[in-house]
N, C-alpha and C positions, 0 to 999 in steps of 0.2 A: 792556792788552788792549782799547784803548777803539777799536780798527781794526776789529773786526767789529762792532760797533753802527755806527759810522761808514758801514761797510760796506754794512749793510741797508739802513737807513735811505736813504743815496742810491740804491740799487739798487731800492727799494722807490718811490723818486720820481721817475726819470730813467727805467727802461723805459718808464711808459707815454708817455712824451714822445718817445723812440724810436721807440715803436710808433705814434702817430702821423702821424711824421715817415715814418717807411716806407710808410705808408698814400697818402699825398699823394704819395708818389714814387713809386706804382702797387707797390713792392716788396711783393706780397702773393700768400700760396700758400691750395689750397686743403685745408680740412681735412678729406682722404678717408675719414674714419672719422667723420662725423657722415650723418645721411640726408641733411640740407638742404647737405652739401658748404659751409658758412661761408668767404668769405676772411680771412685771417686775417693781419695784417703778418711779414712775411718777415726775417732779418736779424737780431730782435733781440740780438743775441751782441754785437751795438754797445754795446749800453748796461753788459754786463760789461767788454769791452776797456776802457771809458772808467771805470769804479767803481774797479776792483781798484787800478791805478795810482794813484788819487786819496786812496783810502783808506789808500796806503801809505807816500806822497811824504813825509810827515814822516818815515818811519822809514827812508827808502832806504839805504843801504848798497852795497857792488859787489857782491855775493852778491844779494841781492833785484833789483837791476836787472838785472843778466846776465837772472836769474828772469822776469822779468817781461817784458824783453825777448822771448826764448822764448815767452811766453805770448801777446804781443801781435802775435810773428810768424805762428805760427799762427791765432792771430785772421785776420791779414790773407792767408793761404791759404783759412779760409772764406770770406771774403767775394769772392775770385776763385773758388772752386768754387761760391758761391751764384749769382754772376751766369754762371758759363761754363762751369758742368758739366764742373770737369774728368775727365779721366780716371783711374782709380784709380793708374795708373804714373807717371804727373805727381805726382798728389798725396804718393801715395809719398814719390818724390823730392825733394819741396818740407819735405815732412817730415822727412827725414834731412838734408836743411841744416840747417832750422833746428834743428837739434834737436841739432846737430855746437856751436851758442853754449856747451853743458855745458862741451866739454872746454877752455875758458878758465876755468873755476869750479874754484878750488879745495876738492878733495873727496877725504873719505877712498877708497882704492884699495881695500877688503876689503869682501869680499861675504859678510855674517852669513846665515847659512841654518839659521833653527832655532838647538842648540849650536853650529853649525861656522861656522869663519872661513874665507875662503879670499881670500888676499892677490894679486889678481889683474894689480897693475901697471896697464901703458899699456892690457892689456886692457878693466879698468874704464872707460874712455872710450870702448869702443866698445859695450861693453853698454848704458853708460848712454844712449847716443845710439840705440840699437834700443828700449830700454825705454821713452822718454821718446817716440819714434817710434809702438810697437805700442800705447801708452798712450792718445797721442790718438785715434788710427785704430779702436781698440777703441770709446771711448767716442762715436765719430760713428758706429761700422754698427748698435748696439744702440741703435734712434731712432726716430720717427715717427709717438708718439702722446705727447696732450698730459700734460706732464708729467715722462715717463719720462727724459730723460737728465738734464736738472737736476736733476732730484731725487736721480735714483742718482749724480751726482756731487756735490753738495750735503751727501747722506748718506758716501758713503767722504769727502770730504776732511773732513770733522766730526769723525769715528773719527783720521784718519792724525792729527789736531791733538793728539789726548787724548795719543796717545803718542810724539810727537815735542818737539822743544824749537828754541827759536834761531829763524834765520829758516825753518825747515823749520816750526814749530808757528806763525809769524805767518801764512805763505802761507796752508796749510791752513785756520786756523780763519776768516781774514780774508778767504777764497775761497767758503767754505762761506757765510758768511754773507748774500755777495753772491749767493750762487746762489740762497738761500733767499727774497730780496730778489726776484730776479726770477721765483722759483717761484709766487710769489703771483698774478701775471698769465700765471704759463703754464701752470698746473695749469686742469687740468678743468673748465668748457670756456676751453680757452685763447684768449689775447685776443694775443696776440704767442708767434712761432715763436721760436726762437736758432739755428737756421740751422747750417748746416758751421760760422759764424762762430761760433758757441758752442758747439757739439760737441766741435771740432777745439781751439778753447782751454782748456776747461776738463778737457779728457781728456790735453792737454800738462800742465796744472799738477798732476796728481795724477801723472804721470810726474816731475816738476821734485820736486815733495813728496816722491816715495819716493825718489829719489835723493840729495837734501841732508839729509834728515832719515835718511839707511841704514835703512830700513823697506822696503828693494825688496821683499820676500818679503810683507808683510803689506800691500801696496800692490798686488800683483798677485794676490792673496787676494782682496780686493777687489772685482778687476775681473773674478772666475770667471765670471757671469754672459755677461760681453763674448764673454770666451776661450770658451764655450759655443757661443755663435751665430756665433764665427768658423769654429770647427771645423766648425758643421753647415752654413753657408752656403758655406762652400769647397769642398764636395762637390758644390754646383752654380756653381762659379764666380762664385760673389756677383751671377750675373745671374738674382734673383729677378721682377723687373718684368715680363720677356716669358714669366714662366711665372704669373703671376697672381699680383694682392692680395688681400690680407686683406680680406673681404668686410663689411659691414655688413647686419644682417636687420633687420627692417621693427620687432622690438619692441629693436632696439640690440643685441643680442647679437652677439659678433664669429666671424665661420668665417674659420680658421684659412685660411694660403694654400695650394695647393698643394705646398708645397716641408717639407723640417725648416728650423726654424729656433728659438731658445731661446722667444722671445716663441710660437712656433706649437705648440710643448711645452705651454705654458702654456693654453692655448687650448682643446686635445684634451684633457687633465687634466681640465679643467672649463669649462662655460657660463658665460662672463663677457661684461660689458659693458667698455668701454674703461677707466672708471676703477675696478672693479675689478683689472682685465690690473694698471693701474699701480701699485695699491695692493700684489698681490702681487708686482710686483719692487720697489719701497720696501721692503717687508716682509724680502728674501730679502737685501737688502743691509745692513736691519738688521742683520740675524741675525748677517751672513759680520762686520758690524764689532765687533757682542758678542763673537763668537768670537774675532779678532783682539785684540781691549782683553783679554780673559782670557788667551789665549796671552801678549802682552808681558809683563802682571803675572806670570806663572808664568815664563817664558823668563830 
């Protein structure tokens, strides 16, 4: 298990060299939840694409690469949505390509749900290619304050490692690690973004995890948060922008947008500044992976 130190550690040396490098390349956004609006380098989901692989190439296997494959594909769907804004039907669809590499992986066919089995056949390849799909796309709409998707994906692939095995517990923990790696430059106040380029890979690899590792159920547990702000931003067609942002007040406090959404739940709940907002969903994903590690042990 010497792949997630490995892990950190370059993740921990190689973002800010990234960030950087995106700096110089003018690749910088601005961070609209600060008063002074900071630029901030853009992209860095670079520096995971490049960790994960490196940290894993002595242990590759065909199972891990397919994986990672997958992971790196979607990497490179960020980085076309970071420079070209695609559109959400494009990305979609770039999604459910890559994300069709599963059904080359050989994988058990039964879908564990709680006690029940249920032996799903050639079906299981297409689940797993929506799962692995609604996975990443989940963990890129729940975004855009510093901190928040690393972390909540740094914290579930942490949890899916305790109670998976094989290459499904090497991914996990050796993912998590890397993410914690670049959390350290992206938490509050962040010095480097991860971009759709991080978003969209690391929300693939916790799909990729609960598929190899058969924890789909305790891997979409996980991601309730996500599936929360999917459901209440689908009521306005996920076109939040031209109805208003999340405002910033003069002593930091954040007003909530116009619209529902999970993060704007949170908000109206209580008078928070940004890194509290982020603190309580770290918090809330603790919780959903305790509850998860205790359900496996009991299950």
């Amino acid at each position: 298990m010497i792949t997630p130190v490995v892990g950190f550690i370059l993740s921990l040396l190689l973002t800010p060299y990234i960030g950087s490098l995106m700096r110089k390349a003018g690749i910088v956004g601005r961070d609209i939840h600060k008063l002074d609006k900071p630029e901030v380098p853009e992209m860095g989901g670079i520096a995971l694409l490049l960790v994960l692989p490196l940290s894993l190439v002595s242990l590759l296997n065909e199972t891990l690469a397919k994986a990672l494959l997958i992971f790196l594909l979607f990497g490179i769907i960020g980085i076309i949505d970071d420079i070209t804004q695609l559109k959400q039907s494009h990305k979609v669809l770039l999604s459910l390509l890559v994300s069709s590499i599963v059904i080359s992986i050989s994988i058990d066919t039964n879908l564990d749900i709680l006690l029940a089995s249920f032996e799903l056949g050639l079906l299981y390849y297409l689940f797993a290619v929506l799962f692995i799909t609604g996975s990443a796309n989940l963990v890129n709409l729940l975004a855009g304050f510093n901190g928040l998707e690393v972390g909540t994906s740094a914290i579930a692939l942490f949890f899916l490692g305790l109670i998976t095995s094989g290459d499904a517990q090497i991914l996990a923990l050796t993912g998590s690690a890397v993410a914690f790696g670049f959390l350290w430059w992206n938490k509050y106040p962040a010095r480097i973004f991860p971009g759709d380029t991080g978003t969209l890979s690391l929300g693939a690899l916790i799909g990729v995890v609960g598929i190899l590792g058969k924890v789909e159920v305790f891997a979409a547990f996980l991601l309730l948060p996500h599936f929360v702000d999917f459901l209440l931003k689908s009521k306005i067609r996920f076109k939040g922008r031209p109805l208003g942002r999340t405002e910033v007040l003069e002593d930091g406090t954040l007003k909530a947008p116009p619209y529902l959404s999970f993060l704007g739940l949170l908000m109206r709940i209580k008078k928070v500044k940004e890194p509290q907002l982020v603190a309580m969903v770290w918090g809330i994903e603790t919780v959903l992976g305790t509850i998860v590690l205790l359900l496996h042990q009991l299950l």
